[in-house]
N, C-alpha and C positions, 0 to 999 in steps of 0.2 A: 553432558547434555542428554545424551541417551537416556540414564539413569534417571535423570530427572521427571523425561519424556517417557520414561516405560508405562507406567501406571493407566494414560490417556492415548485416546484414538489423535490427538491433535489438540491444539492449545490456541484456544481464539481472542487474541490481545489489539493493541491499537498498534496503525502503522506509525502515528506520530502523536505529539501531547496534544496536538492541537488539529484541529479541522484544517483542511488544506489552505494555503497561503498563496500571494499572487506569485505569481513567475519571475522570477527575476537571473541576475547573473549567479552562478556556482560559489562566487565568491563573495557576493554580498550578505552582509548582516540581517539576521530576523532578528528581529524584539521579540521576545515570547516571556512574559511575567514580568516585563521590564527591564530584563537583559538581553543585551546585543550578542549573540549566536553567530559563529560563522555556519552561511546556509546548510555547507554539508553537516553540521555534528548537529542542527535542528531537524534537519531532513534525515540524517540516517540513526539517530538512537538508540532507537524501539526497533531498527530492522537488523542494525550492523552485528550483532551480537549471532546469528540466526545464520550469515553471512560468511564468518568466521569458523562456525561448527561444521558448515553445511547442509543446513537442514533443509528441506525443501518449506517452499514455504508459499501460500497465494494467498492474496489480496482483492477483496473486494467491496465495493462500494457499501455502506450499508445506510445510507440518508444522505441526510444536507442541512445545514444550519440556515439558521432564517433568512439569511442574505442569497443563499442556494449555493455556497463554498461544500463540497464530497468531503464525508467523513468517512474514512475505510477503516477495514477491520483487517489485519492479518491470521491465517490460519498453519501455524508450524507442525509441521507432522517429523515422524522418526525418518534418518536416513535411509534412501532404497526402498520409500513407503508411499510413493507419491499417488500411485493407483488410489489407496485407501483417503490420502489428502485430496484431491481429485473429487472423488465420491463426495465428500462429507462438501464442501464447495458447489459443489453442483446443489446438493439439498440445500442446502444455507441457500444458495443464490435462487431456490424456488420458490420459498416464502418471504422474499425481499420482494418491492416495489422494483421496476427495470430503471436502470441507470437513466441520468438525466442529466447533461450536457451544464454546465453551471452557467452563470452569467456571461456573457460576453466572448465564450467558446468557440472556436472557430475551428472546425475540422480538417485538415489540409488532405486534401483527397493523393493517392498517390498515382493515381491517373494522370495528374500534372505534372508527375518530374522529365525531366529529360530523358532523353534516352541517351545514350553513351553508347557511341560504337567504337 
């Protein structure tokens, strides 16, 4: 992977095939092209690979599809380079519109949890 990654400051790919999907159990099936997918191998694809190397790697909103579902973009940089992944993320994320909470988003504040003594 290194070798791969020497040539570029960072490599700006999709987190997933598809625009984000509703929430559901870990273990239930997505449809995606009309095959049933167990959630994790739809959800980790395009990340797990990244995962396995080590690569640092950030994630950022970059739209929304017409029903307002986040489409992200991943940004993988070289190991022990995150400073420079970091940087280039911050600029990405300056010419981007500001995130925008999808349909039916409900933010759980964590002002609300219990306390545990």
């Amino acid at each position: 992977m290194e070798a791969a990654l020497a040539p570029w400051d960072a490599w700006l790919l999709p987190v997933a095939a598809t625009p984000a999907f509703p929430h559901g159990s870990a273990w239930s099936a997505l449809n995606v092209a009309e095959i049933n997918y167990p959630h994790a191998l739809a959800n980790g694809a395009y990340t797990m690979p990244f995962s396995l190397t080590g690569q640092p790697v950030v994630v950022l909103p970059i739209g929304q599809t017409a029903s307002g579902l986040p489409i992200g973009m991943q940004q993988v940089g070289k190991r022990w380079d995150e400073a420079r992944l970091l940087a280039i993320a911050q600029a990405i994320a300056a010419v981007l519109d500001p995130w925008q909470a999808p349909p039916g988003y409900r933010h759980q504040s964590n002002d609300a949890a219990p306390v545990h003594k």
